[in-house]
N, C-alpha and C positions, 0 to 999 in steps of 0.2 A: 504494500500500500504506500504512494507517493503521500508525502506531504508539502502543504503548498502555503508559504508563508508569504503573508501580505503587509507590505511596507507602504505606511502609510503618514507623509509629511502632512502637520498641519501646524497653522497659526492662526488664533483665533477664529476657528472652527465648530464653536462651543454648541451652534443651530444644525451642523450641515452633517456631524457626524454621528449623530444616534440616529439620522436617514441613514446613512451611509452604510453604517456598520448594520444594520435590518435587512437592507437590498442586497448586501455584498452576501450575507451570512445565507439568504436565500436560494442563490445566485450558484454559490461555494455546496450546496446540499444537495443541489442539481448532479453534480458531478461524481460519477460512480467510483469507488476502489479511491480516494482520497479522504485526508483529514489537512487540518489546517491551522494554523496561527494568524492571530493578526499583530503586528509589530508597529504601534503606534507611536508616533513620535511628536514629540510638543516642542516648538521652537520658539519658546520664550512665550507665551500666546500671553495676551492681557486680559483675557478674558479668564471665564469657566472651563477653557477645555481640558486644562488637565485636570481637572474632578470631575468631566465627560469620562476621559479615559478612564478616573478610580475606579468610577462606578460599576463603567463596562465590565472592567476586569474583573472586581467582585462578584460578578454575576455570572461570568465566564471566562472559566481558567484557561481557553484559549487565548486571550487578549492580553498580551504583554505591550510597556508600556516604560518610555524613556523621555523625563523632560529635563532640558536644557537650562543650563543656569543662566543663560542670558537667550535673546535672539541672536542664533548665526546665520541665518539664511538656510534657506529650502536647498540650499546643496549638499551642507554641513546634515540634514536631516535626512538626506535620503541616504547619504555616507551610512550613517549611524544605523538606520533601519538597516540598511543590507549586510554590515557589519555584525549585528546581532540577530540577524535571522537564523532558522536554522534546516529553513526546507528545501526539500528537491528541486522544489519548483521554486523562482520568488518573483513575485509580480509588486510591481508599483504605480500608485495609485494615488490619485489626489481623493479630498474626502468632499470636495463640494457636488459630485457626480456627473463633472463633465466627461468622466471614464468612466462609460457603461459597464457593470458588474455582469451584463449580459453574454458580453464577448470571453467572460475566461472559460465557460467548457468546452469553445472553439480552440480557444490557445493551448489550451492542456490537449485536445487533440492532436492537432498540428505538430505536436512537439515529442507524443506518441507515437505519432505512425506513420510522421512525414521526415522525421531526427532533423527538426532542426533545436536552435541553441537558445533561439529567441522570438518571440511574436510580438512585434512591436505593431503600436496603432499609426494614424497618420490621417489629419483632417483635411477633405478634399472642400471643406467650405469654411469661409470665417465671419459665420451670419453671426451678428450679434457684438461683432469689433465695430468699432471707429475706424472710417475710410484710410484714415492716416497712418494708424498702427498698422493697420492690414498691409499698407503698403510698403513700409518701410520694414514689416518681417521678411515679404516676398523677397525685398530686393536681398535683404543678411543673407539670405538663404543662396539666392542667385552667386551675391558674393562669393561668399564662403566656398563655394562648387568650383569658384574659379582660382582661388587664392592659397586652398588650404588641397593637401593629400588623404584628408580623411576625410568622407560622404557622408554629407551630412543633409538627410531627406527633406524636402519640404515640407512643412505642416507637419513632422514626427513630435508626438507628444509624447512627455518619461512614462506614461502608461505602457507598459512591456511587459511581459512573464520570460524571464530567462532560466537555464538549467543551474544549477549548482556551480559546475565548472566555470560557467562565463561570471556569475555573482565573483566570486574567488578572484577571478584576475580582475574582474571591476576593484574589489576591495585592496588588492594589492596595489592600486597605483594611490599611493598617501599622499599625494599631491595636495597641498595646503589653498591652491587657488584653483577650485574645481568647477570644468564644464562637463555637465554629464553628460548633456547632447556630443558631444565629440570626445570626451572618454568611452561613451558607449560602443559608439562606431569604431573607435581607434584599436579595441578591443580584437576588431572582426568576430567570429562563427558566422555560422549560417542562420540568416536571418527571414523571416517571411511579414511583411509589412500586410496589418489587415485595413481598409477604408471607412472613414465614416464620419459623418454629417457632422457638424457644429452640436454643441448642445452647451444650454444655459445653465448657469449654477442653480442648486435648489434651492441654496441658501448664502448668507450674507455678503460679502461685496468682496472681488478679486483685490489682490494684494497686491498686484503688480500696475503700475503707472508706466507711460510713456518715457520717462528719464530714468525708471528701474530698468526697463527693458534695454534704452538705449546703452546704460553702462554694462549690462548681462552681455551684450550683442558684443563690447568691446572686450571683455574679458576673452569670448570665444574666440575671435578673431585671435587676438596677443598670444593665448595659449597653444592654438593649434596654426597657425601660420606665423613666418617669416616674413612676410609680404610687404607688410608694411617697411621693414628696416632697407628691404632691397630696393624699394621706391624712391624711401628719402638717400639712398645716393645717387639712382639715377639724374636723381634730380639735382645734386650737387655736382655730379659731372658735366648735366647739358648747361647748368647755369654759370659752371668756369667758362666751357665751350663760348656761350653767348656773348659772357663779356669779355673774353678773350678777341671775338671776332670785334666787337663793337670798340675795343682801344687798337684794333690794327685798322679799321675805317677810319677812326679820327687822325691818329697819324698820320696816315698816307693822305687822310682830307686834308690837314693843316701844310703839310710840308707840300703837293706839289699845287693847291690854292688857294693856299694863306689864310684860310676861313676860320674866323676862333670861333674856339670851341664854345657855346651859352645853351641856353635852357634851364633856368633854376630848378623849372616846374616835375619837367621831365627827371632830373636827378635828383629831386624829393622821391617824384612816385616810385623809380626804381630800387631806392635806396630803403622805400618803406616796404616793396616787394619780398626784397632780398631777405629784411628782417623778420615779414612774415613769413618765409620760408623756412628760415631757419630758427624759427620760435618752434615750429611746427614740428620738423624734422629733432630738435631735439625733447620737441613733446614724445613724439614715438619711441627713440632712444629711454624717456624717464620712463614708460609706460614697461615695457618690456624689462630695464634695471628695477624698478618699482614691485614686480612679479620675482625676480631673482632676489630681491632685499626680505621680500615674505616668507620663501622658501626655504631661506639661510635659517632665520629663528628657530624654524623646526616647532612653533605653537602648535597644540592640538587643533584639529579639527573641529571638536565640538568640546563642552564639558559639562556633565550628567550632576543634576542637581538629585533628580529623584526617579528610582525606575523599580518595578517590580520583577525583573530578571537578574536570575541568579548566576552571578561567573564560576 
C-alpha cells in the first residue's frame, strides 16, 4: 500500500483550509490501495491558522503540522513540507482550492502505470487575473524559455505529485535563495503535464501583489540564468566600440576641417546615457553578488516554532 503525503503551504488561510482539508480528505478516499498524511505548514500566518491546523490534527492523526517562527515565504514552506514528508507519493498543494483535489486519482494513476516521476498541472486560462499581470507572466515565461537551460512550462503551477526519489533530490538542493518553479525542472524525471481551467479561491484574498511577483520573476531569472551578466558586457563592449568610432570622427573632422568640436546638449545626454548604463549593469552585477553574499551565511531555510512531528 503506497502512501501519499500532502504538502501543504499556507499563510493566513485560517477560512480556506477546513474546505480544503474536507474536499482533499474526500478526494484522497476515492483512491484505492493508498493511505495518507497531510503535512501542513504555517508560515508565520496572522491569523487563526495554526489553531486550524491544532485542531485538525487532534481530530486526525493523519494531519501533521509545522509553524514557523516568523514568515519566510511560500518557498521556505514548501522546502519544509517536503523535507518532513514521508510518503511514496508527495503532492503539493495550495489550500485556497485553486488545485483541484479532483485530479490526484488521475496523478497516482499516471504514475502507476505510465512510470512517470511527476504529474505536474498547468493553467491553459488566467480568467480571473488582471490584464497586466496576465501579461507580464506570459512574457517571464517566454523569457525564461529563451534565457535560461532549464524549461520552465507556461502556466505550470507547484500543484504536482512527484515519487519519493525526485522529492529526495528536490530536498537535496539546500539552496538558501529558492525557485521551485526551476528547481523542479532542473531536477529533470519524467514528467506528464495535466491541463486545466482557471479557478477562483474559495476563500480569502491571494497573497501575492504585482511587485511580489515582479521580485519572484527576478529571483528566477538570477538563479537559473546567466543572461543577464552576458548582456551587460555586451553592452560594455559595443558602447567602447561607439565611442571609440565617435572620437576617430571628431578627429579626423577637426584636423582635415577645422570644425570645433560643440554641442553641450548632446554630451549631457550621452554622458547621462552612459551613466545609466552603467548604474544598470552594475545593478545586475549586485543582484547576482547579493545571491552569493546569502549563500555564504549558510542561514536556515526556515525555523520551526511549533510542530506536532516527531524527529
Amino acid at each position: 500500500m503506497k502512501k501519499i503525503s500532502v504538502v501543504v503551504p499556507c499563510y493566513n488561510e485560517q477560512e480556506a483550509l477546513p474546505i480544503f482539508y474536507t474536499e482533499t480528505t474526500k478526494e484522497l478516499n476515492k483512491i484505492e490501495n493508498v493511505t495518507w498524511e497531510f503535512v501542513l505548514v504555517d508560515d508565520g500566518s496572522r491569523d487563526a491558522t495554526l489553531e486550524v491546523m491544532q485542531k485538525l490534527a487532534e481530530k486526525d492523526e493523519k494531519v501533521k503540522y509545522i509553524s514557523f517562527s516568523r514568515n519566510f515565504g511560500k518557498e521556505s514552506a514548501m522546502f519544509a513540507g517536503l523535507e518532513n514528508s514521508t510518503g511514496d507519493y508527495v503532492v503539493l498543494m495550495d489550500a485556497d482550492m485553486q488545485d483541484p483535489p479532483s485530479l490526484l486519482g488521475r496523478m497516482v494513476h499516471e504514475i502507476e502505470t505510465n512510470d512517470y516521476d511527476c504529474v505536474g498541472t498547468r493553467r491553459v486560462t488566467r480568467k480571473g487575473e488582471p490584464p497586466v499581470r496576465s501579461f507580464f507572466a506570459r512574457a517571464f515565461y517566454k523569457l525564461m524559455s529563451k534565457i535560461s537551460k532549464t524549461e520552465i512550462v507556461d502556466g505550470a503551477r507547484d500543484f504536482r505529485m512527484m515519487t519519493r526519489q525526485m522529492v529526495d533530490a528536490v530536498v537535496s538542493m539546500c539552496e538558501y535563495n529558492r525557485f521551485s518553479k526551476g528547481i523542479l525542472s532542473w531536477v529533470g524525471f519524467k514528467t506528464l503535464w495535466l491541463e486545466y481551467e482557471n479557478i477562483e479561491r474559495v476563500a480569502g484574498n491571494t497573497k501575492w501583489n504585482f511587485w511580489g511577483l515582479l521580485l519572484y520573476s527576478i529571483d528566477g531569472i538570477v538563479a537559473f540564468s546567466t543572461a543577464p551578466l552576458v548582456l551587460s558586457s555586451f553592452l560594455g563592449i559595443i558602447i567602447c566600440i561607439v565611442a571609440f568610432c565617435m572620437m576617430a570622427y571628431f578627429v579626423i573632422k577637426t584636423l582635415l576641417f577645422g570644425d570645433p568640436v560643440s554641442g553641450f546638449p548632446t554630451l549631457i545626454s550621452v554622458i547621462l546615457m552612459l551613466g545609466g548604463l552603467q548604474l544598470l549593469c552594475i545593478g545586475i552585477l549586485g543582484q547576482y553578488l547579493s545571491k552569493t553574499y546569502l549563500e555564504t551565511k549558510n542561514r536556515p531555510i526556515y525555523i520551526t516554532r511549533k510542530t506536532n512531528i516527531e524527529k
